[in-house]
MIZA-235197 format. One record per residue (C-alpha): residue in one letter; x, y, z. Coordinates in steps of 0.02 Angstrom, whole numbers, plus 50000, padded with zeros to 5 digits. Example, Ala and Ser with C-alpha at 12.3 -4.5 7.8 and 13.67 -1.06 7.14 Angstrom:
# residues 2
A506154977550390;S506844994750357;
***
This chain:
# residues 586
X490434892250951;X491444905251043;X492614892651099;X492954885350910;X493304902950868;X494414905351005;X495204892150971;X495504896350789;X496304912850880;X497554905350950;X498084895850797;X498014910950696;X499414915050824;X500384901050842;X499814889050718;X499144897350564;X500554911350552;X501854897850559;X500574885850414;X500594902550299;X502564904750330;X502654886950285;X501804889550120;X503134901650081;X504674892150159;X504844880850029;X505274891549888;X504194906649879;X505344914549739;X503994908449621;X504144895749477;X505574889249386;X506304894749231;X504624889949101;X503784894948953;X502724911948942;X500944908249023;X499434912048911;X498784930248934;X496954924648962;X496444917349125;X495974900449086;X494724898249223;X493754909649324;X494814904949483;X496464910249385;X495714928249336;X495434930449532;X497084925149566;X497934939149447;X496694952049534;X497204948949699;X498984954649627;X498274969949546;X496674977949632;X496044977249814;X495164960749790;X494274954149650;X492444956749628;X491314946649512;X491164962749372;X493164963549353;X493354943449365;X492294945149208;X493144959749132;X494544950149131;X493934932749075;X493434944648914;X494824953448885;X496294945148968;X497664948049070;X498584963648943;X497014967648879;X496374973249054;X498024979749109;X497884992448953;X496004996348989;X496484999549174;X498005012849119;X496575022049007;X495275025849162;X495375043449219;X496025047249380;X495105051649558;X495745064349658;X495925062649824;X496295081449873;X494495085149790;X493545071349903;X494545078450064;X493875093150022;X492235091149995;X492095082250158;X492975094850222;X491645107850171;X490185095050223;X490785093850412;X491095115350415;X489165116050364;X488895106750500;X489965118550625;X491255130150560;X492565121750686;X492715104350611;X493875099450491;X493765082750384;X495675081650466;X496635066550419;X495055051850432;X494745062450276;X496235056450194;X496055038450251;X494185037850188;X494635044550028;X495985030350011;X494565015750080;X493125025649960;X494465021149802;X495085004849861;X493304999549887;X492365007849761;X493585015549630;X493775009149414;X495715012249421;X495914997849547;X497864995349478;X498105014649471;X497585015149663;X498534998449713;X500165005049619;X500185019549716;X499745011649870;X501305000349851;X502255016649789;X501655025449975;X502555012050072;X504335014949958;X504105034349959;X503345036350133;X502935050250225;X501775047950369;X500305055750461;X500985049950623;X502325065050585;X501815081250683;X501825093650531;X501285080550403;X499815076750510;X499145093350539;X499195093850354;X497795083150299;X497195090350127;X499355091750087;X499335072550109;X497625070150021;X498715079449861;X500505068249910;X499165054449877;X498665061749704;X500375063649667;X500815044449680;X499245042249585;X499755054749458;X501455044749399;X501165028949450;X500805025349258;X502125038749217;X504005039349222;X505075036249366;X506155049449326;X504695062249370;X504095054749513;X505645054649585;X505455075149546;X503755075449626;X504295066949774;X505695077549835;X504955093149790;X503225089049875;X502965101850026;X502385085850152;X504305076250108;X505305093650143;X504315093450301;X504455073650344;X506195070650295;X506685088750328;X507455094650151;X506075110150174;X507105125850234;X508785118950207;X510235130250199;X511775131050136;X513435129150213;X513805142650349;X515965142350410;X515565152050527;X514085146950632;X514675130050595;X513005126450493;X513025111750376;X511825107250247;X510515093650341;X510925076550247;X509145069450311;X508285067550154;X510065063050027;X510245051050130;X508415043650106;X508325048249924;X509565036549886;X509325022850025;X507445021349994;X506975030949833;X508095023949702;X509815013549714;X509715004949900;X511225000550011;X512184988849896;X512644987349705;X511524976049633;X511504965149476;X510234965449372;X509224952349446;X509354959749603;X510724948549707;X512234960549775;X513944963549694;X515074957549803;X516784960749818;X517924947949944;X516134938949988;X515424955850041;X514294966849956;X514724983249881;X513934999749961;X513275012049836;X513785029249931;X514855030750061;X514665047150191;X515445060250064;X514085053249934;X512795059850055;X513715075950102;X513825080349935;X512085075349867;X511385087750043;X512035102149955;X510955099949807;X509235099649934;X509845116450012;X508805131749943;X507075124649948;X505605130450021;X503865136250006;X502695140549841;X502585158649881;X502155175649776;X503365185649857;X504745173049772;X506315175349814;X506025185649962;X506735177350143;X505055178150216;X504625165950095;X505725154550120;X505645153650318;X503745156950327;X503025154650164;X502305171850171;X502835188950171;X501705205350249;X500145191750261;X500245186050073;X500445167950059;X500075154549925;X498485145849999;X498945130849913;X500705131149961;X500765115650082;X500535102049920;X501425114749786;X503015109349715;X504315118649812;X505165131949736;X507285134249745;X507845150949825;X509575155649756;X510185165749907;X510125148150022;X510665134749901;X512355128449922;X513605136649781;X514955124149803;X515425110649704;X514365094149733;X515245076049701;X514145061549743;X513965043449651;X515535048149526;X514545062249445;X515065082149512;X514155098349470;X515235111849462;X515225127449578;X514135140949554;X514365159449541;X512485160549598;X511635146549682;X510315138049538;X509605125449670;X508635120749483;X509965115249389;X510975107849541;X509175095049572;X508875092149380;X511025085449400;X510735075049558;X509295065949527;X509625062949314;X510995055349415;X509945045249503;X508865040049390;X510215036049273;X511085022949404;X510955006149370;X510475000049518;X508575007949502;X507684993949383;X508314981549514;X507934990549685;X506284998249635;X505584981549537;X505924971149662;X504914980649787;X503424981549692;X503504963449641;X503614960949824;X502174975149847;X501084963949726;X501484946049695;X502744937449793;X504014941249939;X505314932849877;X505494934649680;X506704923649565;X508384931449504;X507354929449310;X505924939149389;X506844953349462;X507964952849292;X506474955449180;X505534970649273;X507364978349293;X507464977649107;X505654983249071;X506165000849184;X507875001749079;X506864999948915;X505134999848895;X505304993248719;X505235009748627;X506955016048697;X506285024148860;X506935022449016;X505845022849183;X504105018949108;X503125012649234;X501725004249123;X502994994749049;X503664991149234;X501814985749275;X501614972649157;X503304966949181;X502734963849352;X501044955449323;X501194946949157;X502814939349213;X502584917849212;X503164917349389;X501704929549415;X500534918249364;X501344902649434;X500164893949541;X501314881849645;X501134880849840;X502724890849840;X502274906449761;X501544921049855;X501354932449998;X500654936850149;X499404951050145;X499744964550272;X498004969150357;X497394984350268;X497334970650108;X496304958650225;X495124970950242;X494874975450062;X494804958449993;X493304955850106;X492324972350087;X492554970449900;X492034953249907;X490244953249965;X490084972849910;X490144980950064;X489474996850044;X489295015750143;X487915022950239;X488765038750240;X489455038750067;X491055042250137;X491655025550182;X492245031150355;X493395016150395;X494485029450486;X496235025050599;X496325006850616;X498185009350706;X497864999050851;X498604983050832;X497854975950979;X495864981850934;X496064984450753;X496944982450597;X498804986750671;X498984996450496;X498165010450449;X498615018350246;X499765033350277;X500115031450448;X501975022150469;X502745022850596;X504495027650512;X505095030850338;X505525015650334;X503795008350316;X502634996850434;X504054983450372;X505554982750296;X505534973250111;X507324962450176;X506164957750362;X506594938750398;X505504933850538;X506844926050682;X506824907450716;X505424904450598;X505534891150445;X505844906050318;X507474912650422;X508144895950411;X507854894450239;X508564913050218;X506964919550152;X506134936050187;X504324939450245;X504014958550260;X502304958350325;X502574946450455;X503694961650564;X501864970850605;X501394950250633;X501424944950811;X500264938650944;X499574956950993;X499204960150817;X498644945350758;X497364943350917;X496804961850861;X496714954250679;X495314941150744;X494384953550850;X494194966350740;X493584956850609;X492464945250712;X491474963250772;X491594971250583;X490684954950505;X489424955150630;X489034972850660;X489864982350492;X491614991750483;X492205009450507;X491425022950612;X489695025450700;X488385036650604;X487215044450694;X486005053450564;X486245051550377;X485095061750265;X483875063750427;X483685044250462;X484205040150610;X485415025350603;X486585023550741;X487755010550659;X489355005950567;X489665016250412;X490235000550300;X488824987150283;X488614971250162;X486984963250085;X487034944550144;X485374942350056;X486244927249938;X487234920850107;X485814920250227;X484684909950086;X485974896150102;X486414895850302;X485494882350335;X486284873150173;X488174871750273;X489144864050126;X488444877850002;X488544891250109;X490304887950150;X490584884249938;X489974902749901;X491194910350040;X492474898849958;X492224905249785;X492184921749854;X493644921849958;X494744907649899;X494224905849754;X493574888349768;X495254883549818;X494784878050025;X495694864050076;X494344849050119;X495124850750310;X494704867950325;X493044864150256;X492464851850353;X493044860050507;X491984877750462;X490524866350420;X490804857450585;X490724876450648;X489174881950555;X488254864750595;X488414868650777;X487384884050764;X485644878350773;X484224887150665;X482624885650762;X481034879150703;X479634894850668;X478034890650771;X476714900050856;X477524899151020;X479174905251082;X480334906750914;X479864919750809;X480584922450640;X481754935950696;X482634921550775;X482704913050642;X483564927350552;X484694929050692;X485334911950685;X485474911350509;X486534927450516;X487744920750652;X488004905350532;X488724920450379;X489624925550529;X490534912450592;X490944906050423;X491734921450349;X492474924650501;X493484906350502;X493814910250339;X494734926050338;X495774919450495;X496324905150414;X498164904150352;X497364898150190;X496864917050172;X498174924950256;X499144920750116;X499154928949938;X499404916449844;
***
C-alpha cells in the first residue's frame, strides 16, 4: 500500500498536475456562445457542481436546498442570512485563552480558525466564499509585521469584506483604503503632504495599488475584458504622474482618535494616554494640517487646490473617480469569475458580469449581488464540458473534504491554524500572502506547460510545484488518518490528546470491505459520481490490497478488524483527493 500511494505522489507531481492542466488546455474559457441553462439543477450531481463554485464544498443539506429551490432561488436565500462576525469569535477566544493565563492571546490562529469555523460550519457559505475571493484582490497579509501583531484588526478587515461583499463596490472600495490594517500594509497610514524643503513627497505605495489591484488594472480593457490596443500594444491606464497625483489624495490619514485633529493623533494615535481602543480596525480619520492642498490630476479628472486641506472631499473625488472608470466591471469580474468558476473565462462571460457591475438592472452601478449572479448563473457557469474549470488552490482542497464527510471540532474552535508550509502542509494558509499581490497572480501561465503554449493562464498552479504538491499528499495522507488542525490536550476536562478536526466514518467503515461501494460513496461525495472507470479500478485495486482479517478466538481481535477497515476509508479518500480528477474544479 505505501508504495501505490507513493507512487500516486509522484504522479500528483509530474503526472497528475500536467492531466489537470490538460483538462484546462483545451479551452478552459468555458462553453460556446448557447442558450440560457435552466436555473434548477437537473440532477443531484449538477447542484454539487454549482456549489463547488459558490460555498466551500457542497454538503448533502445545501445539495438539497438547492435541488428545491434552484440555482436564483438559493442565491437570493443565501444574500438574506445574517452575517457572522469574525472580530466577535477572535474575541471570545481571545478571552477563553486569558482565563486560562492572563499572558495568552488568541493571536492570529484566532483569525484563521474563525475563517475555517465559517468555511466549515457557517449558513452564508457564498457570503464567506465572496469575501474569501475578495481577500486575495484586496490583500493585506498577516505575514506583514504590523498587520500581524494585529490579530483582532484583521479578524474586523475580515468582517469588512464580509460586510460589502453583497454591497456596492463603490463602498468597499471606501472601506478598504480607509481600514487601519491597509494604511499599515500598503503604507497610506501617516502619510504627509508635500514638504519643498525637506524634500518630502507624498508616499505613492498604496495609489499605486489602488488602481493596479483594486479597480482598473494595468491596461484599458474592453468590456469583455481583452486589452485596447493601440499599434498591437495595449494601452496603460495611468502613467507615473497618474500615481503622483492620486498620492496626494492618501496624505492626511491616520488614526481613529478623540483628541481629533491633534498631531499626537495622527503620529501615535493617542494624545496624554487617551487613545481609541478600537482604533486599529476604525475607519481612519483625515487630518487637515497633513493632507496635501495642491491640486491633484490623475486618470483625466483634477480636484482643485485647497485653501485648507479636506483629505474628505479630496478621497470622496479620487475614488468616485475610480469607481466611475470603465475599466472596473471588466477587471474586477473577471477575477472573481476566475476566484469561482473558471481560470480562463470567454470574452461573453467577462462581457456579461462587466455589465451586471455597470447596471444591476435597476440603474445602479457596482451592485455586487447583481455581480454574483452574473457570475454563477452565467451558461458558461454551468457548462459542463471537459474544458471548463479550475484548479483549486489548497485551502479549497481542504474544505471540500472536511465539508464532505462533516468533519467536525473537538474544541469548538476548529483550530486548523497556519498551514504555510508548503513542504508539510497546505502551502496556503487564508490571510497569510506572501505579497499584495496574492499567493498567485490571476494572468500566472505556468512555463513550458500545455496551457503556456496554448496562451492560457492557470493562477493556482504558481504556489504548484513539486515541494508543494509532495506537502499536498503528506499532509493530507496524516489529516485523514489521524484528523486536521492542532493537538488538544483537555477539552471540557476529558482528556483527549488529538487533532482538533475529526470525521464520523460510521457510513464508510460499514462498506470497507464492500470495495466498489465504498469507493461509489467517496465518489458521490467527492466527485460527484463523476470517477473515471480508470481511476476506479485502480483505488479499488488499492483498497482490495488491504486485507480485513477474519475475527476468531485466537490472535485477531476485532480492534483489528476496525483497524483494517479504517485504513481501507483511508487509502481511498486519500487517492481520491490526490487525483487530478479532484484537483480540478470542474
Amino acid at each position: 500500500m505505501a508504495a501505490r500511494i507513493g507512487r500516486f505522489a509522484r504522479a500528483v507531481q509530474w503526472v497528475g498536475l500536467s492531466a489537470a492542466l490538460a483538462a484546462l488546455v483545451a479551452g478552459c474559457g468555458g462553453a460556446s456562445e448557447q442558450d440560457a441553462e435552466p436555473d434548477a439543477p437537473a440532477s443531484r450531481a449538477e447542484a454539487a457542481r454549482f456549489l463547488t463554485q459558490a460555498t466551500f464544498g457542497p454538503t448533502e443539506a445545501e445539495i438539497e436546498r438547492v435541488l428545491s429551490l434552484g440555482y436564483a432561488g438559493w442565491i437570493d436565500e443565501q444574500f438574506a442570512k445574517p452575517r457572522a462576525s469574525h472580530r466577535s469569535a477572535w474575541e471570545a477566544a481571545d478571552a477563553a485563552a486569558k482565563a486560562v493565563n492572563a499572558g495568552n492571546s488568541a493571536g492570529q490562529d484566532g483569525v484563521i480558525n474563525s475563517f475555517w469555523q465559517q468555511a466549515l460550519a457557517g449558513e452564508d457559505q457564498l457570503r464567506q466564499r465572496t469575501a474569501f475571493a475578495l481577500s486575495q484582490i484586496f490583500v493585506i497579509s498577516m505575514q506583514d509585521a504590523t498587520v500581524g501583531d494585529n490579530p483582532r484588526a484583521v479578524a474586523a478587515y475580515v468582517d469588512l469584506l464580509n460586510e460589502h461583499a453583497f454591497g456596492n463596490y463603490r463602498d468597499l472600495l471606501q472601506g478598504v483604503s480607509l481600514h487601519p490594517m491597509m494604511g499599515a500594509y500598503l503604507s497610506s497610514m501617516r502619510n504627509q503632504k508635500a514638504d519643498a524643503r525637506t524634500g518630502r513627497v507624498p508616499d505613492e505605495n498604496y495609489a499605486r495599488e489602488v488602481m493596479q489591484l483594486f479597480s482598473i488594472g494595468l491596461h484599458e480593457l474592453n468590456a469583455d475584458g481583452s486589452a485596447r490596443t493601440t499599434g498591437g500594444s495595449p494601452l496603460e491606464t495611468y502613467t507615473a504622474a497618474d500615481i503622483a497625483g492620486l498620492a496626494k489624495v492618501f496624505t492626511g490619514w491616520s488614526w481613529s482618535c478623540p483628541a481629533w485633529p491633534d498631531n499626537g493623533c495622527f503620529y501615535n494615535g493617542a494624545v496624554g494616554g487617551s487613545s481609541d481602543p478600537d482604533r486599529s480596525f476604525k475607519a481612519m480619520f483625515g487630518y487637515p494640517q497633513f493632507h496635501s492642498v495642491e491640486e491633484k490630476t490623475f486618470l483625466g479628472a483634477t480636484i482643485a487646490a485647497q485653501s485648507r486641506g479636506d483629505p474628505e472631499a479630496s478621497l470622496r473625488a479620487a475614488l468616485d473617480t475610480l469607481y466611475q472608470h470603465p475599466n472596473v466591471g471588466p477587471f474586477i469580474g473577471k477575477q472573481l469569475i476566475q476566484r469561482l468558476v473558471t481560470s480562463n473565462p470567454g470574452p461573453q462571460y467577462v462581457a456579461s458580469v462587466a455589465a451586471a457591475f455597470d447596471n444591476n438592472g435597476a440603474g445602479v452601478r457596482g451592485d455586487m449581488r447583481a455581480v454574483l449572479k452574473a457570475v454563477l448563473l452565467h451558461p458558461d457557469a454551468r457548462a459542463t464540458s471537459d474544458t471548463a474549470g479550475k484548479l483549486r488552490e489548497p485551502v479549497l482542497r481542504l474544505s471540500a473534504l472536511l465539508r464532505a464527510f462533516g468533519y467536525r471540532s473537538d474544541s469548538g474552535l476548529f483550530r486548523v491554524g497556519n498551514t504555510d508550509n508548503p513542504g508539510t502542509q497546505l502551502g496556503q494558509t487564508p490571510m497569510r500572502s506572501p505579497s499584495v499581490f496574492n499567493f498567485y497572480r490571476p494572468g500566472y501561465i505556468p512555463p513550458g506547460t500545455q496551457a503556456a503554449a496554448a496562451d492560457l493562464v492557470v493562477p493556482e498552479m504558481q504556489i504548484t510545484h513539486e515541494t508543494s504538491a509532495a506537502g499536498y499528499v503528506n499532509y493530507m495522507r496524516d489529516g485523514i488518518s489521524q484528523g486536521f488542525g492542532q493537538n488538544n490536550g483537555t477539552i471540557n476536562g476529558v482528556v483527549l490528546n488529538r487533532r482538533d478536526l475529526r470525521p464520523d466514518f460510521e457510513t464508510e467503515t460499514a462498506l470497507a470491505d464492500k470495495p466498489a461501494e465504498l469507493l461509489a460513496r467517496i465518489d458521490d461525495r467527492l466527485l460527484f459520481g463523476a470517477m473515471p472507470e480508470a481511476l476506479k479500478a485502480e483505488i479499488q485495486a488499492a483498497i482490495e490490497s488491504i486485507a480485513i482479517p477474519v475475527l476468531n478466538t485466537g490472535a485477531t481481535n476485532q480492534a483489528q478488524i476496525d483497524a483494517a477497515k479504517r485504513n481501507r476509508v483511508n487509502a481511498a479518500l486519500l487517492l481520491t483527493v490526490v487525483s487530478p480528477e479532484f484537483l480540478v474544479q470542474k
